[in-house]
PDB file with one MODEL, atoms N, CA, C and O in Angstrom:
MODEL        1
ATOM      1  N   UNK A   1      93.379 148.089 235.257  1.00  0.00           N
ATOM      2  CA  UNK A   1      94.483 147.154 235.093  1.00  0.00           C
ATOM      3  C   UNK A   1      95.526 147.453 236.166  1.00  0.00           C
ATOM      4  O   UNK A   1      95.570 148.600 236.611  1.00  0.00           O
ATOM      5  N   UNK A   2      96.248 146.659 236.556  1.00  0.00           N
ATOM      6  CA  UNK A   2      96.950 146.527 237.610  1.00  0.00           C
ATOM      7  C   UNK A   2      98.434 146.893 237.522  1.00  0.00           C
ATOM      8  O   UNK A   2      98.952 146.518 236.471  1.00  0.00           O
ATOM      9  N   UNK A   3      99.113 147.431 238.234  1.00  0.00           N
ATOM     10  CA  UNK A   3     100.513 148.065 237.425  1.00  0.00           C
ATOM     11  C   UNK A   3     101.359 146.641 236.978  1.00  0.00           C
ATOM     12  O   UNK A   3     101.806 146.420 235.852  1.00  0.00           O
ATOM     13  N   UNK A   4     101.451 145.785 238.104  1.00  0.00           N
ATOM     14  CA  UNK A   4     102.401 144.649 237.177  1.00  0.00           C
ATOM     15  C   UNK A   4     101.713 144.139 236.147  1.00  0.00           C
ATOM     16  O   UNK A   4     102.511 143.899 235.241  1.00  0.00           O
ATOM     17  N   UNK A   5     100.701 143.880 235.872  1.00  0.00           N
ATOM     18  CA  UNK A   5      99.953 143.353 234.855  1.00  0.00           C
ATOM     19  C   UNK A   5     100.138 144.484 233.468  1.00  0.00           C
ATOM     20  O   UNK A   5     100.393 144.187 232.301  1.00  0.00           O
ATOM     21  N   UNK A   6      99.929 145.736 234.015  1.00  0.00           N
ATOM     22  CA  UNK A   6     100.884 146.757 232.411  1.00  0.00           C
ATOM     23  C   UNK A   6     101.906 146.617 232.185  1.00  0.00           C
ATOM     24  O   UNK A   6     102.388 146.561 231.054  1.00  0.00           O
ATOM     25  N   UNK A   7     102.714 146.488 233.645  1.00  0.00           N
ATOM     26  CA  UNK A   7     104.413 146.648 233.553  1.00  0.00           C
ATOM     27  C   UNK A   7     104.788 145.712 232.683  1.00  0.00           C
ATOM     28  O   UNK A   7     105.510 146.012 231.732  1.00  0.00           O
ATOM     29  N   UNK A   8     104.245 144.137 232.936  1.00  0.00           N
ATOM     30  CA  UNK A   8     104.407 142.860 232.308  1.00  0.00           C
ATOM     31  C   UNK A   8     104.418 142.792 230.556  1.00  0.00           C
ATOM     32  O   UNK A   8     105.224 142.276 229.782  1.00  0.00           O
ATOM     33  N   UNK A   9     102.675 143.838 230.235  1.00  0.00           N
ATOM     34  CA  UNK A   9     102.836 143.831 228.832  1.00  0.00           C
ATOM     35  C   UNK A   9     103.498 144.597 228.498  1.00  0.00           C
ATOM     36  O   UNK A   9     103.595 144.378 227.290  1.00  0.00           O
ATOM     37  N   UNK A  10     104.358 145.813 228.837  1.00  0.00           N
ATOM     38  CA  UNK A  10     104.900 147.037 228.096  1.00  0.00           C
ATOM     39  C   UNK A  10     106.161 146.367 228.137  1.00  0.00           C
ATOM     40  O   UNK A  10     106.803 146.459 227.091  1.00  0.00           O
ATOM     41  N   UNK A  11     106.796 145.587 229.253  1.00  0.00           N
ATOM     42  CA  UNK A  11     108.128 145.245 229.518  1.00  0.00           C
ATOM     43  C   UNK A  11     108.783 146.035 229.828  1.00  0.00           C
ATOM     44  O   UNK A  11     109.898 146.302 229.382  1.00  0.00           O
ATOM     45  N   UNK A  12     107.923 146.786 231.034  1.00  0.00           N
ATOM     46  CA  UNK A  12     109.268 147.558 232.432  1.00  0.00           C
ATOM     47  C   UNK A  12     108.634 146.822 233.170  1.00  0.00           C
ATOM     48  O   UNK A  12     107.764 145.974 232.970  1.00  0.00           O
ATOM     49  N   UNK A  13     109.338 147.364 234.409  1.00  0.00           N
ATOM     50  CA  UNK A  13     109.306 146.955 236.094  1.00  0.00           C
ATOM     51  C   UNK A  13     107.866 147.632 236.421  1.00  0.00           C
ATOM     52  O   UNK A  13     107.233 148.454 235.758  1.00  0.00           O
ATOM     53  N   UNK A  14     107.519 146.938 237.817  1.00  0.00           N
ATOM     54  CA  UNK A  14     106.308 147.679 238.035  1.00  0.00           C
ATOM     55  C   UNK A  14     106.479 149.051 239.340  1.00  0.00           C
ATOM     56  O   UNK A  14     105.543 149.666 239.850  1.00  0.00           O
ATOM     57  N   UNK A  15     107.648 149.195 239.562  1.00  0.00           N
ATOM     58  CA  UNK A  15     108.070 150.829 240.031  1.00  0.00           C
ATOM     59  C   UNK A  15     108.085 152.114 238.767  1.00  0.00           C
ATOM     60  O   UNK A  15     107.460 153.174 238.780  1.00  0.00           O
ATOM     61  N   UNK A  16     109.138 151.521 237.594  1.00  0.00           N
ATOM     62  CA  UNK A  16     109.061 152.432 236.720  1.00  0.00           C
ATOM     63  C   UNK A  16     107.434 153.017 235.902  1.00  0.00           C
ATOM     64  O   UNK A  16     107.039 154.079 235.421  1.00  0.00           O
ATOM     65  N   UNK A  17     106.612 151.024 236.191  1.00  0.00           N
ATOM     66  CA  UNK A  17     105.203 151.988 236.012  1.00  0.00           C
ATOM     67  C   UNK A  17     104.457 152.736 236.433  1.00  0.00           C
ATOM     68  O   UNK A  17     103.644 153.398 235.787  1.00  0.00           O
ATOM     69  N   UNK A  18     104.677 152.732 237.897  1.00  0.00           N
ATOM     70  CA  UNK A  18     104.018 153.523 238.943  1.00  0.00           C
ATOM     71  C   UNK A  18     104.739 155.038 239.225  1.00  0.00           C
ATOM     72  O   UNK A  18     104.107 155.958 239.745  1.00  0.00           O
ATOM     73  N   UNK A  19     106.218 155.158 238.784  1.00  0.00           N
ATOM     74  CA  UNK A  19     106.477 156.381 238.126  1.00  0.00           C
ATOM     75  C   UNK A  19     105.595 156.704 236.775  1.00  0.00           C
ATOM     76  O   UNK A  19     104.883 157.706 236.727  1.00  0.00           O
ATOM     77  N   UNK A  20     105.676 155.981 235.921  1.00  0.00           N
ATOM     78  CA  UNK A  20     105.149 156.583 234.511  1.00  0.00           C
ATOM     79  C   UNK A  20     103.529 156.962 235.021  1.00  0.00           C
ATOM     80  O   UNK A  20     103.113 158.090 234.755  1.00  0.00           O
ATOM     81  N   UNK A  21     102.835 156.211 235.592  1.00  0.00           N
ATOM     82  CA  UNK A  21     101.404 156.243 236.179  1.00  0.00           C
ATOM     83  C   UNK A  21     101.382 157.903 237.000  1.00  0.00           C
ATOM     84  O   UNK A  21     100.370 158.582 236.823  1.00  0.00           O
ATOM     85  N   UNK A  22     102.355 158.391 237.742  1.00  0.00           N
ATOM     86  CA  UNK A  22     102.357 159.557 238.362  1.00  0.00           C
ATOM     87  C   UNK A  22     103.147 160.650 237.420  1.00  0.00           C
ATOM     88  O   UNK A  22     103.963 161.409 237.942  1.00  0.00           O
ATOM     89  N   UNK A  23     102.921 160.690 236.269  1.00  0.00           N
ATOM     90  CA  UNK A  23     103.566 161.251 235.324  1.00  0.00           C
ATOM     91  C   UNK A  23     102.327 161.625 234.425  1.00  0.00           C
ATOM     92  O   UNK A  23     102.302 162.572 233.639  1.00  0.00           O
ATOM     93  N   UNK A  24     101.695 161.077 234.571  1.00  0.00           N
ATOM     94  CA  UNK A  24     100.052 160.935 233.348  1.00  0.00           C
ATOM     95  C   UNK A  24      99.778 159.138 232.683  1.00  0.00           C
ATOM     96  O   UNK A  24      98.655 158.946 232.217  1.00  0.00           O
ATOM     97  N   UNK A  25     100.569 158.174 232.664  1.00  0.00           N
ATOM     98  CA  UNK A  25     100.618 157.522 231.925  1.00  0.00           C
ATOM     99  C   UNK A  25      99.188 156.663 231.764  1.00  0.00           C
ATOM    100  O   UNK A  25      99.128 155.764 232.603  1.00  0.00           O
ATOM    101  N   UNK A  26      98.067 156.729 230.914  1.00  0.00           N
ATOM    102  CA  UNK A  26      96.746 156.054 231.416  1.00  0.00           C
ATOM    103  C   UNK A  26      96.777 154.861 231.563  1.00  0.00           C
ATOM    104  O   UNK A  26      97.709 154.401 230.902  1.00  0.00           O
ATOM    105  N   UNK A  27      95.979 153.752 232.345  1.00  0.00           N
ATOM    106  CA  UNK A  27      95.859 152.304 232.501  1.00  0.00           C
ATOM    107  C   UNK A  27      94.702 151.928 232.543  1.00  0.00           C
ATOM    108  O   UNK A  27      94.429 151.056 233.368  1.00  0.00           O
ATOM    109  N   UNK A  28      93.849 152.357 231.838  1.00  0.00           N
ATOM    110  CA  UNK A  28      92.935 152.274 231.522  1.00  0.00           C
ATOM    111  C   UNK A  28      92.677 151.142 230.544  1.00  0.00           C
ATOM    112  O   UNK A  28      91.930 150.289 231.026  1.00  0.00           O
ATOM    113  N   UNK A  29      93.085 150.894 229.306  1.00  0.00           N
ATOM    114  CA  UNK A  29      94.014 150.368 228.734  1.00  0.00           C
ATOM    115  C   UNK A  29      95.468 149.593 227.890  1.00  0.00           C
ATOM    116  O   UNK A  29      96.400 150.340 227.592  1.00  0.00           O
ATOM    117  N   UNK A  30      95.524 148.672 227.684  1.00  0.00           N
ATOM    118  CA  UNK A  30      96.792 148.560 227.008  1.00  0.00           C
ATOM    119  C   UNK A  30      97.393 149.528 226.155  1.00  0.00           C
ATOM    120  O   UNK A  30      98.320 150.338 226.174  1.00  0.00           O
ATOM    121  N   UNK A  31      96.525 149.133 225.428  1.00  0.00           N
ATOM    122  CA  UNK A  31      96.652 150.455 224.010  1.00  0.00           C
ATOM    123  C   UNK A  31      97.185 151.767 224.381  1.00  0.00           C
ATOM    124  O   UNK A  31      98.057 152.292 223.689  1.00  0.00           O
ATOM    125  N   UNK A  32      96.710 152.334 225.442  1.00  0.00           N
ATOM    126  CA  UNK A  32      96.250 153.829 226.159  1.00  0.00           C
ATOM    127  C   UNK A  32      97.629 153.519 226.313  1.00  0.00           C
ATOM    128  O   UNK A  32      98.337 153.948 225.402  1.00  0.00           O
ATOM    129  N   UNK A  33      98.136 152.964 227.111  1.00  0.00           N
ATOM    130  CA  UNK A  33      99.265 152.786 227.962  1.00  0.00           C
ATOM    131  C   UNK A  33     100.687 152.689 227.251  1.00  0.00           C
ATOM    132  O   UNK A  33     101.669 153.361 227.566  1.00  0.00           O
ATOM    133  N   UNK A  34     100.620 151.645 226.138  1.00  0.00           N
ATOM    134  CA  UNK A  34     101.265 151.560 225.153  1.00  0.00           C
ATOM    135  C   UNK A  34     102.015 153.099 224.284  1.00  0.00           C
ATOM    136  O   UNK A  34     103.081 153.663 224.042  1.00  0.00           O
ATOM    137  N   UNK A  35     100.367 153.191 224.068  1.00  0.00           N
ATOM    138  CA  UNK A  35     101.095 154.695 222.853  1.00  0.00           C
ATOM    139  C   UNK A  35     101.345 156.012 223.662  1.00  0.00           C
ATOM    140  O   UNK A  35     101.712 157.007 223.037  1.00  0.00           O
ATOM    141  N   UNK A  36     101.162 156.075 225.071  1.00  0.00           N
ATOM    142  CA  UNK A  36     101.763 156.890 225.870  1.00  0.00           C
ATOM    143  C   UNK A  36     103.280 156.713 225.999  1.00  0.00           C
ATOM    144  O   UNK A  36     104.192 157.495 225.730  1.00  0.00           O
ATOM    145  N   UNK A  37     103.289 155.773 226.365  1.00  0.00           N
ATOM    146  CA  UNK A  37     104.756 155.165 226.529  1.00  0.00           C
ATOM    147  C   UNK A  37     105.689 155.330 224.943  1.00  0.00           C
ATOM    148  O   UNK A  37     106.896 155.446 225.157  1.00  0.00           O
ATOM    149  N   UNK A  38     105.527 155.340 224.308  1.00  0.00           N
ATOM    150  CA  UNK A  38     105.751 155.652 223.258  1.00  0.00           C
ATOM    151  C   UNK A  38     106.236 156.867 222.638  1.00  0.00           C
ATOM    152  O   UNK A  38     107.128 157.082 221.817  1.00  0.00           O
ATOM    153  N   UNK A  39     105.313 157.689 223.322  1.00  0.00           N
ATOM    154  CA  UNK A  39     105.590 159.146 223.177  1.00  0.00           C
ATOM    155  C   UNK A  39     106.859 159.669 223.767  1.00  0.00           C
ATOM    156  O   UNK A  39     107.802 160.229 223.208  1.00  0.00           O
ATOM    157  N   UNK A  40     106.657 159.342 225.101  1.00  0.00           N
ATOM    158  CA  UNK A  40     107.696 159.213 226.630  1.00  0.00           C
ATOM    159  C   UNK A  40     108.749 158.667 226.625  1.00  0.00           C
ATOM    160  O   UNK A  40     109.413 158.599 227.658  1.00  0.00           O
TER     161      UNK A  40
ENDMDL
END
């Protein structure tokens, strides 16, 4: 999945995802991505 295309569903920017992405954040999935963010 593509960072604006996560950024879009989580509702950040697609810099702050590409920070969260170099942090661990997986994008593998939504879900994945979601309940990371969550934690974070």
């Amino acid at each position: 999945m593509q960072s604006k295309e996560l950024a879009a569903l989580i509702g950040i920017s697609h810099q702050l995802c590409n920070r969260y992405k170099a942090k661990g954040m997986p994008t593998d999935s939504f879900e994945a991505a979601k309940a990371w963010y969550s934690k974070h």
